[in-house]
N, C-alpha and C positions, 0 to 999 in steps of 0.2 A: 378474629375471624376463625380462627382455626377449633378454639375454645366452642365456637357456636357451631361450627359444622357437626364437630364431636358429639353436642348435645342435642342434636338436629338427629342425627344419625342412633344416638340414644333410645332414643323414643320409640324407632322402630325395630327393635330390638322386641323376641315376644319373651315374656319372663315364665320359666319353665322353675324356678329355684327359689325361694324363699330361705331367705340368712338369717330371719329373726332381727332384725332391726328393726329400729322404732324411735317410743319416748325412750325407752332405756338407755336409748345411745346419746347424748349429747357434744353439742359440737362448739369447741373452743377455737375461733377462727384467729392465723395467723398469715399472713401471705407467705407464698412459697418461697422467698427469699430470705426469709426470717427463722430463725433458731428457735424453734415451738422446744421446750422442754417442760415435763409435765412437776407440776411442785418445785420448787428447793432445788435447780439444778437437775432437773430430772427424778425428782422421788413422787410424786404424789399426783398420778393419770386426773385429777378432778377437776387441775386449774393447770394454765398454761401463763407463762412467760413469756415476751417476746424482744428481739433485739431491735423492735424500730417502734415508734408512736406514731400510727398516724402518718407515716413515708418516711417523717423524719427522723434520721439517726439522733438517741438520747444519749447523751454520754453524760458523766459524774461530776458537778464541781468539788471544791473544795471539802463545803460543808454534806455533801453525802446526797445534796439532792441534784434531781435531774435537770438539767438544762439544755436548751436548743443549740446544738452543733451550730444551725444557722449564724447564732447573732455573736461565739465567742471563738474565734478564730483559733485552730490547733499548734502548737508550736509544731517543727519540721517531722519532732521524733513522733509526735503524739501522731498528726495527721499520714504518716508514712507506716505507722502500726495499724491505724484505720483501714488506709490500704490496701494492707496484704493481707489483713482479713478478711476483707469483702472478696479479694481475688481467689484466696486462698479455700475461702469457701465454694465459691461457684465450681474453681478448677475440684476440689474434692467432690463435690455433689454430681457435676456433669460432664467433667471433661474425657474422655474416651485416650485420646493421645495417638489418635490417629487411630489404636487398634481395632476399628470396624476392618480393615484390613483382612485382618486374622481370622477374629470370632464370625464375619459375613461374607468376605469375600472369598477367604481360603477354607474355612469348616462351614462355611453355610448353615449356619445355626439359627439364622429367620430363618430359611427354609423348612425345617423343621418344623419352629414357631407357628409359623405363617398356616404349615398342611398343604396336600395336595388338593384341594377348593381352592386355595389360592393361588396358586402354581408354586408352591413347596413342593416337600416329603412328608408322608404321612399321614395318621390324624389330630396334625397342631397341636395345640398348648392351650387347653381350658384355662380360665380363671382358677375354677377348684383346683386345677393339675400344679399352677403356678404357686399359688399358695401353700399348698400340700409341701412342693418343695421349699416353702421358704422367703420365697418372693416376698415385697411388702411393697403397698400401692399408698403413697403421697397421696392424703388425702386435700392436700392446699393445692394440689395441681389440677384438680378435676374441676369443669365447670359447674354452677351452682344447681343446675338441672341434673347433673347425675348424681348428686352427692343426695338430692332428694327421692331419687329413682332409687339409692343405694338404700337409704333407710328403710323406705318403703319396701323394700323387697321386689321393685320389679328389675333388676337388674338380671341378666341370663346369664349366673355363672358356669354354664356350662357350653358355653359357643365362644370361637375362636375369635369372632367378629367382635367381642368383649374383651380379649384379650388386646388385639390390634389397636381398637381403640384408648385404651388402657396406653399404650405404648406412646400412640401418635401423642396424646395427651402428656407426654414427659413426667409420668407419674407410674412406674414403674422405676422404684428407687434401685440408680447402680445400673440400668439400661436405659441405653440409647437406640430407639429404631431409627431406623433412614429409611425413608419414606420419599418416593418419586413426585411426580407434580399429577399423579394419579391417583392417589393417594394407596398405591402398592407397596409393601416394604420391599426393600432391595438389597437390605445390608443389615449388621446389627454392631453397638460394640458396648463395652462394659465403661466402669467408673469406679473410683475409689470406694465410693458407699455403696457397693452392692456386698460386701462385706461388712464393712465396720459403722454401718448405720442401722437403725431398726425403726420400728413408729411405735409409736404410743395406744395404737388399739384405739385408738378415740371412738371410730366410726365399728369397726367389728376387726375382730379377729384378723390381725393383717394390714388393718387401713386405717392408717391417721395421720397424725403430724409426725413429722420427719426427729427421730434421736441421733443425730451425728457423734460419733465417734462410739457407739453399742456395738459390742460384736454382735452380730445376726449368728446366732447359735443354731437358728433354725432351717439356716440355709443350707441346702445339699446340691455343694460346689461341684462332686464330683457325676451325680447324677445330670445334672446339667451338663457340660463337658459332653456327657457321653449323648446327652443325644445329638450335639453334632454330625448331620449328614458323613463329611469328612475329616477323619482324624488322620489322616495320612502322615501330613507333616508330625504329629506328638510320637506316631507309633514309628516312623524316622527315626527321630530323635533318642528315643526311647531304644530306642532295637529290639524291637517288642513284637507281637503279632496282635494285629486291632482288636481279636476278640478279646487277648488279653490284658491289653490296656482297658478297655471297655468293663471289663471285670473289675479290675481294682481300682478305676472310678467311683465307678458304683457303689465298692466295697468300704469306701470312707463315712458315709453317713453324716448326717447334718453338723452342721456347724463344724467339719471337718477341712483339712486339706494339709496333702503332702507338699509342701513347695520345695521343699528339699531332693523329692525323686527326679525335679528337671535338670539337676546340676547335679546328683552322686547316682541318678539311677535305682535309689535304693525302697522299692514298690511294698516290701514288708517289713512286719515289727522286729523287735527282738527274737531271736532266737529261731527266727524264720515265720514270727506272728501272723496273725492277720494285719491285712492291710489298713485296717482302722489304725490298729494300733503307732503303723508308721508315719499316716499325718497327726498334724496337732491341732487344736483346737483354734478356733480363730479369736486370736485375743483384742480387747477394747483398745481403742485409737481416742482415749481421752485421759485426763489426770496425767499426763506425760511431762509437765514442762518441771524442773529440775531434775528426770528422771534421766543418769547416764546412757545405757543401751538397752535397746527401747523394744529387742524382740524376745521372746523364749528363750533362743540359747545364746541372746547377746553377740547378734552377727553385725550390725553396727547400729545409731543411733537412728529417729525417727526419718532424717532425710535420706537417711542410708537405705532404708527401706524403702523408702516412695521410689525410689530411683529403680533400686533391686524388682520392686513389681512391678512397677510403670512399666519396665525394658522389657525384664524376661520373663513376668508370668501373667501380665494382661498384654503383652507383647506390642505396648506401642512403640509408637517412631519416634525413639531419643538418642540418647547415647551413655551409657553405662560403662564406667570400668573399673576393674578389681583384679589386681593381679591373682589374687591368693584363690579364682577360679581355675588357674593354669595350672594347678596341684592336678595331674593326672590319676595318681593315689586316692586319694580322697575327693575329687571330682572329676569323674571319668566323663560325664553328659557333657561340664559345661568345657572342659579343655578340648575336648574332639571337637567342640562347634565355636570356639573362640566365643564362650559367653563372656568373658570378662573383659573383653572389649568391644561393645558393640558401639556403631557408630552409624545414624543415620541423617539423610540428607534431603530438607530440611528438618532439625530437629525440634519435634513436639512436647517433648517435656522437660529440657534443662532448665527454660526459664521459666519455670512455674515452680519449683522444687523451693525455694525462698519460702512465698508466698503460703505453700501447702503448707511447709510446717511450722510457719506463725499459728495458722489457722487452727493446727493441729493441737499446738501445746496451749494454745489459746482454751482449747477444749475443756469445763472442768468436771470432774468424776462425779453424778450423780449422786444427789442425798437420797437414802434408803425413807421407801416409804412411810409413813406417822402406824405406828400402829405394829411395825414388819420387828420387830425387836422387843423383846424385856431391858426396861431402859437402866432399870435398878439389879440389873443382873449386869447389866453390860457393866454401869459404872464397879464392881465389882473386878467385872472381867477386863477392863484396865489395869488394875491393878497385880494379876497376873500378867498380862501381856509387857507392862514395864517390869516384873520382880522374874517369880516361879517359873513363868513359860519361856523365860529367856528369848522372846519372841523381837522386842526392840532390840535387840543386838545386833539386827541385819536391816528388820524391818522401823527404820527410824523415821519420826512423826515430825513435821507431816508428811513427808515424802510415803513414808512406809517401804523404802529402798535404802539402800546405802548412799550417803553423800557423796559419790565418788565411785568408785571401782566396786561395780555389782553384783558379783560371779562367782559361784562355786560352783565343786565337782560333784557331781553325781554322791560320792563318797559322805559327804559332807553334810548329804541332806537326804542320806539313806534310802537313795535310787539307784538303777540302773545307769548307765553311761550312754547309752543307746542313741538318743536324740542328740546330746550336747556333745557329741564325738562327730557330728554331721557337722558342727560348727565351728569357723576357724578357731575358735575360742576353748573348745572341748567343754563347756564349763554352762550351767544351767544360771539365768537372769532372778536376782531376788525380786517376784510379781510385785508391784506397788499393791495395796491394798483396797484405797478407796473406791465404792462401787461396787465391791461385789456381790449384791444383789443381783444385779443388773445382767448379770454374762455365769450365773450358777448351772442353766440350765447345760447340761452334756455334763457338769462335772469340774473338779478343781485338778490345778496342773496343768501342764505344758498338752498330757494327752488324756484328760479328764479322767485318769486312773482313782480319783477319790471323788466320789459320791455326790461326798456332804463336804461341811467343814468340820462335821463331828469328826465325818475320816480322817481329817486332815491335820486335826487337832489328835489325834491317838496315834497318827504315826509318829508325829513328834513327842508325844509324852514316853512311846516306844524306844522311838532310836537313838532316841540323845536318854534316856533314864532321868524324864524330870520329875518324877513321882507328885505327878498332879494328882489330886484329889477327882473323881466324879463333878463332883459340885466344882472348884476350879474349870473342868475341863468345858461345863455347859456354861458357866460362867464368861469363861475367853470365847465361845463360840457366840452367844450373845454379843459381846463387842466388837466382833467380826461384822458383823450383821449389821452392825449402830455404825461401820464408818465411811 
């Protein structure tokens, strides 16, 4: 019903915008419930994959081929990992955790959205404006009438009323509207994949099938944030004056965010930088499962982190605790407002934290596109990455991390201390490797201080003196690229 109102409501829509869609765009259909990844685990946008046949879940026998779940019964383990997949996906794609609270009822941030036409603030949230930021629109969630209105080009990407519909349609990855029995938004809250999921571009620029666990590089977390009607409670928290939280929002730029300024306060880089430099990049939520701790500067492992954002930085209704926030020293924010113990009633995210990070490590790192590499350079540049580049000594295959205990100093890998002194840890996470393709864009590292991975490959031929050869150095960077 709602699918058809959407596309009812489409139609009268007048189209002012042409995106250039067409034949050129073709569309690999997967239902929204389903893991569309494009190639090889995510490498190749031309063909897509799916995790069900036809409704039916397919799982592996023996011999490698497919068989109907239907007719061969799971043993406890097998069908209790089925499970917490299936749970573990929904809750990471759309679960909120109560926090419309927050982001709708306390910042009114539909409001915004929504514009004064609608009874918001302002003038709303264009399609273009949403995109611009980063946004990315599910293209399995829209009905089959818009999805041909989209190609066609009559879609009005410059009206609010595109946007809202967008919304109601649960195809706005990583948001959730709330929506009255009028169909007015009332409220708004976020999701795990409005960060760590991206689409495939299948349909244009911004709209396709769902990539779960991609960091969205292109999203600008802090610009969002700011336009927030009410920031009142952050600049609280903060002890800050609104314009100037407002500022170093803004000041982080796509695929940014400080999450460390809620809990030490600390709004600039080094040495008093700018404010970009003090968030980090949003890192991929895939390729994780034997991976020790599982953030940037190794503040705990992947559950450790669902919980840490769940709680305190998409601020739903759970319960959270960590003594080592009661450090008044080195976390001024969160010991003044007891973040290391929060505890709400009823609570909405403890018993999903299981489930999330089956889901999560269940994830696996994209294969780099056919064609995105020199295949006979790479194999070459194996051969540096296990000898010359002294590269597997940290980075061990397959993991591409340490077996165990992850973490060095700053010292150690010829950076600064800056970020990994924010963490109880003091100490920066060896990045697992595979995929990065996929999350290059803003740059390599924790605060995307290298480029390339040419950079990134010369600071190390630098700091440690492995007197790589030129050819060596484009060599290993070729194999970077291959894994």
């Amino acid at each position: 019903m709602l699918k058809a109102r959407i596309a009812s409501r489409w139609t009268m829509l007048v189209p002012t915008l042409t995106i250039g869609l067409g034949a050129a765009f073709s569309l690999v259909h997967c239902g929204s419930d389903e893991d569309a990844q494009p190639g090889t685990n995510g490498g190749d946008a031309s063909t897509t994959s799916c995790a069900t046949d036809g409704g039916t879940t397919v799982v592996t026998g023996d011999a490698g081929s497919p068989v109907d779940s239907g007719t061969i019964a799971l043993d406890p383990i097998q069908a209790n990992a089925q499970k917490m997949i299936t749970e573990g996906r929904q809750t990471f794609r759309f679960d909120t955790f109560g926090d419309e609270a927050f982001w709708g009822d306390t910042l009114h941030l539909h409001d915004a959205i929504k514009g004064s036409a609608k009874g918001g603030v302002g003038p709303g949230l264009k399609p273009t404006d949403a995109l611009g930021a980063g946004l990315k629109v599910d293209v399995d969630a829209l009905p089959t009438a818009v999805v041909d209105s989209l190609k066609a080009g009559k879609v009005d990407l410059t009206s609010v009323d595109t946007t809202l519909l967008l919304l109601q349609a649960n195809a706005v990855v990583g948001v959730k509207g709330i929506f009255d029995s009028t169909g007015a938004m009332t409220s708004i809250g976020i999701n795990c994949s409005l960060c760590h999921s991206s689409v495939d571009d299948s349909l244009a620029p911004g709209v396709g099938h769902r990539l779960d666990g991609w960091a969205n590089r292109d999203l600008n977390v802090g610009a969002i944030i700011a336009m927030a009607p009410n920031l009142t409670p952050v600049d609280t928290l903060l002890g800050a004056p609104d314009a100037t939280v407002r500022a170093v929002l803004n000041a982080w730029g796509p695929g940014k965010f400080n999450a460390g300024l809620f809990i030490d306060g600390k709004a600039l880089g080094p040495d008093g930088g700018a404010p970009d430099m003090a968030a980090s990049l949003i890192p991929p939520a895939f390729g994780l499962a034997g991976v020790n701790l599982a953030t940037w500067t190794g503040f705990g492992s992947a559950t450790y982190w669902n919980a840490f954002v769940a709680n305190l930085e998409m601020h739903g209704q759970g319960t959270f605790i960590d003594s080592r926030l009661s450090n008044a020293t080195d976390y001024p924010v969160a010991a003044a407002n007891n973040l290391g113990n929060v505890r709400h009633t009823p609570d909405l995210i403890t018993s999903k934290l299981g489930a999330l990070e089956v889901y999560q490590l269940a994830i696996p790192a994209p294969t780099p596109p056919a064609g995105s590499f020199d295949a006979t350079a790479a194999a070459r540049g194996e051969t540096v990455f296990e000898g010359a580049g002294k590269c597997a000594s940290c980075h061990v295959a397959p993991l591409f991390t340490e077996p165990g205990y992850n973490m060095h100093t700053g010292a150690e890998i010829a950076i600064d201390d800056f970020q990994s002194d924010r963490s109880p840890e003091k100490r920066y996470r060896t990045a697992p490797l595979r995929g990065l393709f996929s999350h290059a864009k803003g740059g390599f590292y924790h605060d995307g201080r290298f480029a390339t991975l040419t950079d990134v490959v010369d600071h190390y031929n630098v700091g440690q003196s492995l007197g790589l050869t030129s050819g060596q150095e484009s060599d290993l960077v070729e194999y970077l690229k291959s894994l």
